[in-house]
C-alpha positions as CSV (number, residue, x, y, z in Angstrom):
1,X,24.6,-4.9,-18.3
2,X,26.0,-1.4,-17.1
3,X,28.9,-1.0,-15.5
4,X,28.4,-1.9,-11.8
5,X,28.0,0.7,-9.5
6,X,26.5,1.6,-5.8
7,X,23.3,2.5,-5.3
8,X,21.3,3.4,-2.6
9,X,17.6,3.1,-2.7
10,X,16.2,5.2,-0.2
11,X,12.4,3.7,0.4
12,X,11.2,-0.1,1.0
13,X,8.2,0.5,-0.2
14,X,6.6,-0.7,-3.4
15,X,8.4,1.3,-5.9
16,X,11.6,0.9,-3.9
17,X,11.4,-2.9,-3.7
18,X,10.8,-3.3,-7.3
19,X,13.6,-0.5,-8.5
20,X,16.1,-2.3,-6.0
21,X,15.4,-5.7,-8.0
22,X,15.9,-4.3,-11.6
23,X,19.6,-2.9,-10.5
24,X,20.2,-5.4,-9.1
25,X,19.2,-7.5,-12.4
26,X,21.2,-5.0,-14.1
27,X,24.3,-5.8,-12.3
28,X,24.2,-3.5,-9.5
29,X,25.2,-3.6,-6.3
30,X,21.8,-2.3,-3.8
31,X,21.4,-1.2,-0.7
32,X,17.9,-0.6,0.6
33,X,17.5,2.0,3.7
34,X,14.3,2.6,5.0
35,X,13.3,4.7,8.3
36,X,10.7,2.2,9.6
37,X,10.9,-1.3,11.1
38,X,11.3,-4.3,8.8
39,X,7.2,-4.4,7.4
40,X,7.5,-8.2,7.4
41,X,7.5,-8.2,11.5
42,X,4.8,-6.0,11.8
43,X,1.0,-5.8,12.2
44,X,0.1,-3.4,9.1
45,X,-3.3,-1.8,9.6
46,X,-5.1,1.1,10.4
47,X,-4.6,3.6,7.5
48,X,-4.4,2.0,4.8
49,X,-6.3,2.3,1.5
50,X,-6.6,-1.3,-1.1
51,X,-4.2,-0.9,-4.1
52,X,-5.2,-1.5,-7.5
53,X,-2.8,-2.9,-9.9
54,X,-3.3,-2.4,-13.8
55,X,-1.6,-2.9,-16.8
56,X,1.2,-0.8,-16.8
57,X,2.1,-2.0,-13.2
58,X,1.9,-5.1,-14.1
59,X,4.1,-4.6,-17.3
60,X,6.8,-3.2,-15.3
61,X,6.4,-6.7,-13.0
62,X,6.5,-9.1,-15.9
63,X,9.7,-7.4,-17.4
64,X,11.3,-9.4,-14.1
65,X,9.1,-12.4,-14.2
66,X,7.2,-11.3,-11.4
67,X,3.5,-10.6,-12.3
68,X,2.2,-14.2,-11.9
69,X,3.6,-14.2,-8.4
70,X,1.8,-10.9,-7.3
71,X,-1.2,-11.8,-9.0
72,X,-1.7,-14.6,-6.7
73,X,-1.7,-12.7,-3.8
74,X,-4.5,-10.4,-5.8
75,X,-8.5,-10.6,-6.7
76,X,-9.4,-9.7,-10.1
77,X,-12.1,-6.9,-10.4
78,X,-14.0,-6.2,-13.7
79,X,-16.7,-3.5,-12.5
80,X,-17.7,-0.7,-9.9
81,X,-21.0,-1.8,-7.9
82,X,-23.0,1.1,-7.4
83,X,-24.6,1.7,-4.2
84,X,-27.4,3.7,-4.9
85,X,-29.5,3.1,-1.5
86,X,-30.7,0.6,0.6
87,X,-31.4,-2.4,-1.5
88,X,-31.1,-0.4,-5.3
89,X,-27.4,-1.5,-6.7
90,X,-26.2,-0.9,-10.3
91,X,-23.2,-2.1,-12.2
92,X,-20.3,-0.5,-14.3
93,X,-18.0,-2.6,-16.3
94,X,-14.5,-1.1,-16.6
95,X,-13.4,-2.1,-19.8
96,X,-14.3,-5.0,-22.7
97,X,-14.8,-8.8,-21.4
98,X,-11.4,-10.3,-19.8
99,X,-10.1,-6.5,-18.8
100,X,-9.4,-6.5,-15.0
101,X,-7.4,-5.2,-12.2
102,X,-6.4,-6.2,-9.3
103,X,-7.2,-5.8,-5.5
104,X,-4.3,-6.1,-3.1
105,X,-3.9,-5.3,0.2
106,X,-1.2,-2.6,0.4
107,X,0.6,-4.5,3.5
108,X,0.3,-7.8,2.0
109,X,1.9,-6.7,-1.6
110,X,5.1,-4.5,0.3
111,X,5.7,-7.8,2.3
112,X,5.9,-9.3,-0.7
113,X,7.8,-7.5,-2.4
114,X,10.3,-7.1,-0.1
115,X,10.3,-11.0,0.3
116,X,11.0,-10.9,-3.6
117,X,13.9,-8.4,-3.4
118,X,15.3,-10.1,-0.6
119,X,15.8,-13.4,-2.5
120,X,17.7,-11.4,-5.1
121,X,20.2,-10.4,-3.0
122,X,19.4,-7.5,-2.2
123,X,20.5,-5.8,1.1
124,X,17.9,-4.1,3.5
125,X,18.2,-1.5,5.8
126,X,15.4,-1.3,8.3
127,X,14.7,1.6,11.1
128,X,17.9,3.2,9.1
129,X,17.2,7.0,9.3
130,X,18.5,9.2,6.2
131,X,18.2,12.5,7.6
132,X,20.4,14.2,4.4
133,X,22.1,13.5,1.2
134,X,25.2,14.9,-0.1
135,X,24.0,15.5,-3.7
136,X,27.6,15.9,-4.6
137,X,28.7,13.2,-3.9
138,X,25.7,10.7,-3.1
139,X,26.5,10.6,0.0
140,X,23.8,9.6,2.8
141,X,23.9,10.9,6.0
142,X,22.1,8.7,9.1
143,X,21.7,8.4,12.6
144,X,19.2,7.9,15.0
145,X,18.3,11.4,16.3
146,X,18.2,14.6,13.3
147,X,20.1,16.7,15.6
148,X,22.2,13.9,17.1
149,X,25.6,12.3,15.5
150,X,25.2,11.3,12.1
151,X,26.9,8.5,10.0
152,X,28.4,9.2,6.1
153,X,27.3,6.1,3.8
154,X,28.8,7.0,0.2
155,X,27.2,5.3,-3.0
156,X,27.8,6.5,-6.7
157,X,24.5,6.9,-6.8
158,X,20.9,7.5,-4.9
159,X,17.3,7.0,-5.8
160,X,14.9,8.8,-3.6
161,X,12.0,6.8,-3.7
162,X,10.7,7.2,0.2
163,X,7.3,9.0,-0.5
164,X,5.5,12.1,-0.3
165,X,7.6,13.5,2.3
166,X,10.7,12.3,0.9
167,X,14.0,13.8,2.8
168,X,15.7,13.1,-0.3
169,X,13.3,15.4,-2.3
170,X,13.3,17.9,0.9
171,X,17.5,18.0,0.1
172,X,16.9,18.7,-3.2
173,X,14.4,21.3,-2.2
174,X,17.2,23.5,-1.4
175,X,18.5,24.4,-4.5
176,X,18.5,26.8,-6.8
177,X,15.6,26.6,-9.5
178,X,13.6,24.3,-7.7
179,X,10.2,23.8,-8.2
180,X,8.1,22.7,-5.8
181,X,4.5,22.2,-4.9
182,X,1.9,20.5,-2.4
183,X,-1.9,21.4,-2.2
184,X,-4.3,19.4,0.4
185,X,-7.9,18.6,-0.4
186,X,-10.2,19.4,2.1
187,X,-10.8,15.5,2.0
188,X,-9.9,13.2,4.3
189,X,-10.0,9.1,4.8
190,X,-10.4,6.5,7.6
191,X,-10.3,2.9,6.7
192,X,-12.8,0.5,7.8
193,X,-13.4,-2.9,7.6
194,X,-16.1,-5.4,6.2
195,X,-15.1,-8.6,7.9
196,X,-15.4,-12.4,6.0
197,X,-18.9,-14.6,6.4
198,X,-18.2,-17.2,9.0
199,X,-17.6,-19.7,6.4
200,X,-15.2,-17.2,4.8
201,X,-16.5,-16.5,1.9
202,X,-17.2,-12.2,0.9
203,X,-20.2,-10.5,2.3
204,X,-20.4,-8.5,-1.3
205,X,-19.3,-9.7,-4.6
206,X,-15.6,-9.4,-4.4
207,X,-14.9,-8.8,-7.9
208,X,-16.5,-5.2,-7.6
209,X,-15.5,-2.3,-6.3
210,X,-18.0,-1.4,-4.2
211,X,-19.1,2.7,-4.4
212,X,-20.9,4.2,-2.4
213,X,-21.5,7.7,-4.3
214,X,-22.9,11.0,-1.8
215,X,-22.2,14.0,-3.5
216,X,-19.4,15.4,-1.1
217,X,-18.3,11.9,0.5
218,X,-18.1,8.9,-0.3
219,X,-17.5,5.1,0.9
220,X,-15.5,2.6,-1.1
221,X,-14.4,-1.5,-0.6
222,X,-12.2,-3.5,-1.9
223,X,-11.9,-7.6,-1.2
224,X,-9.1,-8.9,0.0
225,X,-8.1,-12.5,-0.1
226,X,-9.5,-13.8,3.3
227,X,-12.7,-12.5,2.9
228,X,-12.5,-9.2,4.2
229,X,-13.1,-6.1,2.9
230,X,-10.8,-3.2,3.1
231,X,-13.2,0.2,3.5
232,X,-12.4,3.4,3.1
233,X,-14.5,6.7,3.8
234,X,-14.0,9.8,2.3
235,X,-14.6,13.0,3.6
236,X,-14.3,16.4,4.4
237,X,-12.6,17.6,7.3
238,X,-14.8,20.0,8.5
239,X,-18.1,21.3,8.0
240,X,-21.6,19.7,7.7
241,X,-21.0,15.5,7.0
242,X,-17.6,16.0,7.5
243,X,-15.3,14.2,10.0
244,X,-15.4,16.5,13.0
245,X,-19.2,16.7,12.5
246,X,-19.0,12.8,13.7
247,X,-17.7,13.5,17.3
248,X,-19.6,10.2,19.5
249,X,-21.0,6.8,18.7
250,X,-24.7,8.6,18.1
251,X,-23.7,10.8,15.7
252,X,-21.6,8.3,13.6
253,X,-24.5,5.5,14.1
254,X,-27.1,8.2,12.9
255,X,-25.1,9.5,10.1
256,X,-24.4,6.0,8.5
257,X,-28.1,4.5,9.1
258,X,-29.3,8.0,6.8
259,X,-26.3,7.5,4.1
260,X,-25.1,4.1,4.3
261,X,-28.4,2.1,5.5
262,X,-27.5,-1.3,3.7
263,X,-23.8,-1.6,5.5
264,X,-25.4,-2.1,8.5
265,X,-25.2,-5.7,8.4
266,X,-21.6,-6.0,6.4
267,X,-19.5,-3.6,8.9
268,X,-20.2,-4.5,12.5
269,X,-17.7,-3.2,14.0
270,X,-18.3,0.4,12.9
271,X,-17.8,2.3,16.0
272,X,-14.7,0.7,16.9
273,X,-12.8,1.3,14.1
274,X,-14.0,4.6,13.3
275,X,-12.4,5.7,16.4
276,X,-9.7,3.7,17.0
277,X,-8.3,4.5,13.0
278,X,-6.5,7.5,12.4
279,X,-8.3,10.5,10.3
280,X,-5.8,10.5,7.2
281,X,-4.7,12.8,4.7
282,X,-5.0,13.1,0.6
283,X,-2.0,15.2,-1.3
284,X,-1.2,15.8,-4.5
285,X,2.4,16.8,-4.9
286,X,4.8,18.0,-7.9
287,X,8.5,19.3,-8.4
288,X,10.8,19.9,-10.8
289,X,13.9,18.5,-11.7
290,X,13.9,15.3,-9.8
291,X,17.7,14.5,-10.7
292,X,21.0,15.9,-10.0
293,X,23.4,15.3,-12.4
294,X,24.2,11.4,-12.4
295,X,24.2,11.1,-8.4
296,X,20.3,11.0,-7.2
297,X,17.2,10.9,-8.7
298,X,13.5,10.6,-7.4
299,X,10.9,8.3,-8.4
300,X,7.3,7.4,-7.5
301,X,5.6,9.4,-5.2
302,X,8.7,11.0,-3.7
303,X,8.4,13.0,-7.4
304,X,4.5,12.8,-8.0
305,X,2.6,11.8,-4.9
306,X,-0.8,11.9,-6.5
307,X,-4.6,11.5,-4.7
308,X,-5.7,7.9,-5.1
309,X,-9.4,8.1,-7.1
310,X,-7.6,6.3,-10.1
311,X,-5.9,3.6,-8.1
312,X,-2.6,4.5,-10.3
313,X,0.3,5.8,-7.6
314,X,1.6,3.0,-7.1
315,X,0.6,2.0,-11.5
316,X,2.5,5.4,-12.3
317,X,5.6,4.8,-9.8
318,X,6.0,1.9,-11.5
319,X,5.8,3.0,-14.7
320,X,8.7,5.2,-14.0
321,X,11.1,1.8,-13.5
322,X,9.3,1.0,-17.2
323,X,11.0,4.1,-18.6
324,X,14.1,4.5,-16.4
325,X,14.7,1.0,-17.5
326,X,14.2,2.0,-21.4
327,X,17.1,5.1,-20.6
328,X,19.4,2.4,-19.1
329,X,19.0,0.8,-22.3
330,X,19.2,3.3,-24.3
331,X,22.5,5.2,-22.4
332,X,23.9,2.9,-20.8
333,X,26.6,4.2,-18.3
334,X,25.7,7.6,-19.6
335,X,23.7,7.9,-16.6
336,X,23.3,12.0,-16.8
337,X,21.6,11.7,-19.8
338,X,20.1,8.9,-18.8
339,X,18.6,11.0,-15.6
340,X,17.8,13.7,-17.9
341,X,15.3,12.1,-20.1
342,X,14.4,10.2,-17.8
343,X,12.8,12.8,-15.7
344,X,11.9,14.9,-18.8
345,X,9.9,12.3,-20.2
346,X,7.8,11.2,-17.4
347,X,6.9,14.8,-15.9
348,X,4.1,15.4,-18.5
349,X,2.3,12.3,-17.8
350,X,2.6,12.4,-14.1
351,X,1.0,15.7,-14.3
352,X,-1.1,14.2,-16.2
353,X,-2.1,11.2,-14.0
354,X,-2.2,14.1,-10.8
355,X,-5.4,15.6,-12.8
356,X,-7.4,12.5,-13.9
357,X,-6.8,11.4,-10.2
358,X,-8.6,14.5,-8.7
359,X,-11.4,14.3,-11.3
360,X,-12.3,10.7,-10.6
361,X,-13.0,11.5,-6.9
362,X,-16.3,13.9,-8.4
363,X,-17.2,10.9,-10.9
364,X,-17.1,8.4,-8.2
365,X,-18.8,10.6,-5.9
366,X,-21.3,12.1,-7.8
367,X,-21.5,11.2,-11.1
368,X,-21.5,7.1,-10.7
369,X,-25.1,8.2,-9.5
370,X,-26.4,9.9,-12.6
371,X,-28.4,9.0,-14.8
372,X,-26.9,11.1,-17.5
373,X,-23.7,10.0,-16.3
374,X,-24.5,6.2,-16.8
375,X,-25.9,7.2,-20.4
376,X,-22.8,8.8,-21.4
377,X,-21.2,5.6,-20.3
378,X,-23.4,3.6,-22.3
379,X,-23.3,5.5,-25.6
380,X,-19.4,5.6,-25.2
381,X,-18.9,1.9,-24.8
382,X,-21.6,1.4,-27.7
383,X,-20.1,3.6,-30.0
384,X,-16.2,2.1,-28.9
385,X,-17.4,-1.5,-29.6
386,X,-18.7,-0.4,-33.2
387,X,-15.9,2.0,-34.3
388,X,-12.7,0.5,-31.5
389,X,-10.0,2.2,-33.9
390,X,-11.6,5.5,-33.6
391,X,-12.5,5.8,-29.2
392,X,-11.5,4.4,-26.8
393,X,-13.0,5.1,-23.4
394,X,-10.8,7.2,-21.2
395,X,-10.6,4.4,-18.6
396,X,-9.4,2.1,-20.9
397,X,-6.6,4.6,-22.0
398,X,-5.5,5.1,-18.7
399,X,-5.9,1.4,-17.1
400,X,-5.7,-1.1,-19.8
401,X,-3.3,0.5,-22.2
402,X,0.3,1.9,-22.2
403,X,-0.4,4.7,-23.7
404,X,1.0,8.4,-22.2
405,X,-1.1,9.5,-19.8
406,X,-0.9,12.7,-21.1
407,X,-2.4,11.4,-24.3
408,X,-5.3,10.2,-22.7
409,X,-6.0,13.1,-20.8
410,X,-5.9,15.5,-24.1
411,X,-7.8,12.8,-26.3
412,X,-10.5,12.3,-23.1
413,X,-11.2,16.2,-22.8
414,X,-11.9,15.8,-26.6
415,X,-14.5,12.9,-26.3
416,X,-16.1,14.3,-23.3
417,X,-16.6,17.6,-25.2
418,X,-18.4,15.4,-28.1
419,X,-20.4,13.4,-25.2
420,X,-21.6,16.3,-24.1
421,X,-22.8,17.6,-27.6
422,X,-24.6,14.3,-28.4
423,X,-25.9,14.5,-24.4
424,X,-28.0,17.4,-25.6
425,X,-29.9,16.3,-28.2
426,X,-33.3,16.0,-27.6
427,X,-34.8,12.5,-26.8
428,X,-31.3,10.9,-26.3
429,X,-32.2,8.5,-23.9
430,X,-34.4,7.0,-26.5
431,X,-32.4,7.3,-29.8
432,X,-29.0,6.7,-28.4
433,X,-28.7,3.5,-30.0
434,X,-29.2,4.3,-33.7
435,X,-27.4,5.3,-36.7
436,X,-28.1,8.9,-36.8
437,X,-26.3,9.2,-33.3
438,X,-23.0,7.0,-34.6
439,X,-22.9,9.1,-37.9
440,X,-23.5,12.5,-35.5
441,X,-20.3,10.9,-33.3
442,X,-18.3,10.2,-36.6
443,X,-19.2,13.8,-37.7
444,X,-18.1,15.2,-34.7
445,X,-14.4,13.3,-34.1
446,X,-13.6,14.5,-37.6
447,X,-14.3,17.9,-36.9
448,X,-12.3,18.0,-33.8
């Protein structure tokens, strides 16, 4: 136990939620503010894309004896189901027998989660606007208008954790030696929505996540526990296939009967919520620091708002309460110190987690679909299941182990470049399987 201070937790969103509850665990007094109405009362829908929770989420749960409950609320998925064409489907196992994650519906698990938070005590602050901070002083300033009259709320300390667009961050922004960056794909998503059989069962198998791989766009669905599916289409914004090329019911029908023939029957109401849901927007974002000496600190996406083709922001965001946890420890009221390796230690590997996210948009896109692709996956899982102390598949680096993601990203680039060596050789597709090829693998990981 620290000594007990004031903090404010600016955010009721995942990350927020889950912070709030390990200071308060820590002996803490919290105070959760967040800009929007209490989630709880609301309908939340629209714009939303399934979450995908992993192992190092659910590490950072079961430190508070809160992964069972979450689980429950979650469907386990072991593979991607290719979508190949109308009635050609192939499957991709994501890791070794028993190695899931879970699919949760992103409003279901924040209602949760504030429920959780709630019955620890934990005060919340709904349609509470924090236009500024005080970094000085952690002091918040609110009110209901930006340029109207504003109310002081001092804590001894502040954790920005209220997204992408964080005002806290945008304070912070101000400062000398601040680094800052934000760079939009050209990509954009609308959810959709594959409803339940009448019986309620799943239309598809619901322990896949369903890909449908086109090159420059791409559809995806996730179950949820009614028996819907959550869909979501990605695409570009402009140009041909893109989402201003789709302006009236004939062009959208037409476009999905030539690319998506077999969800004719599985998303019935297509029109509708194509144009009724919002056209929404993918950003990768980075600073540098995220602290200010020991009054306020940003975590999760309000620090590394990342694309979500590795179904890790919300894994990485809570991640950072894994290690911020491991400084309290470590510290204890020390908390500049505490800040300071916090933030030092976690940059690398969000970076990190920022580049495997983009790349996994072009291999579920495009590369799910090849056949030299699905090889390369084959071989790799082949060669892992003979020799497991000497690869493991990137995948399982970054979504069933704890290791840095900055690790896996360096030791991935390695094995792809040996993939790509024994991708070459002539007559692979035949010979993979053989001892030549695992002593050519062997071979080539001690040379690198």
């Amino acid at each position: 136990m620290q000594n007990r201070k004031e903090i404010a937790v600016v955010g009721a969103g995942l990350v927020g939620s889950l912070l709030a509850i390990y200071l308060k665990r820590a002996g803490h007094k919290v105070d959760v503010y967040d800009r929007s109405p209490d989630i709880r009362k609301i309908n939340f829908t629209g714009r939303s894309i399934n979450l995908v929770l992993s192992d190092r989420g659910l590490r950072a749960l079961k430190e508070v004896n809160l992964d069972q409950e979450i689980i429950k609320i979650g469907i386990p998925v072991d593979k991607r189901c290719i979508h190949t064409g109308q009635d050609t489907l192939t499957y991709q196992s994501y890791g070794k027998d028993g190695e899931v994650i879970y699919s949760l519906s992103r409003g279901l698990l924040n209602k949760k989660m504030v429920d959780l938070a709630v019955a620890e005590g934990i005060d919340f602050h709904f349609e509470s606007k924090i236009w500024d901070v005080t970094l000085s002083t952690a002091t918040l300033h609110t009110g209901l208008e930006e340029r109207g009259e504003w109310t002081e709320i001092k804590h001894d300390l502040v954790f920005g954790a209220d997204g992408a667009f964080s005002r806290i961050r945008h304070r912070m922004q101000r400062q000398s030696m601040f680094n800052y960056s934000q760079e939009f794909l050209q990509l954009g998503y609308k959810e959709l929505h594959i409803p339940a059989n009448p019986d309620g069962t799943h239309k598809l198998d619901k322990h896949s996540l369903h890909i449908w791989p086109r090159g420059q766009f791409m559809l995806m669905a996730l179950a949820n526990l009614d028996g819907t599916f959550t869909c979501t289409l990605f695409m570009p914004h402009d140009g041909d296939n893109s989402f201003a090329s789709l302006k009236n019911e004939q062009d959208l029908v037409r476009f999905f009967a030539e690319h998506f023939p077999d969800t004719k029957e599985v998303i019935p109401n297509l029109v509708e919520d194509f144009f009724k849901n919002p056209t929404s927007y993918l950003v990768t974002m980075k600073c540098y620091p995220w602290t200010y000496a020991d009054k306020v600190a940003l975590i999760g996406d309000a620090c590394h708002a990342i694309v979500p083709f590795y179904g890790h922001g919300m894994n990485a965001g809570f991640e950072d309460i894994t290690v911020l946890t491991e400084m309290m420890s470590k510290y204890g009221d020390d908390w500049a110190n505490l800040l300071n390796d916090y933030e030092n230690s976690r940059k690398p590997d969000t970076d990190a987690i920022a580049e495997l996210s983009y790349r996994n948009f072009i291999e579920m896109s495009t590369k799910t679909a090849d056949p030299k692709f699905i090889l390369q996956k084959k071989i790799e899982r082949w060669f892992s299941e003979k020799h497991p102390d000497k690869w493991v598949p990137l995948y399982s680096m970054v979504t069933f182990s704890h290791q840095p993601y900055s690790e896996a990203l360096a030791i991935g680039d390695k094995q792809d470049a040996i993939m790509q060596e024994i991708l070459a050789i002539d007559n692979i597709e035949q010979i993979w399987e053989t001892e030549p090829i695992e002593h050519r693998i062997l071979t080539l990981l001690e040379e690198n």
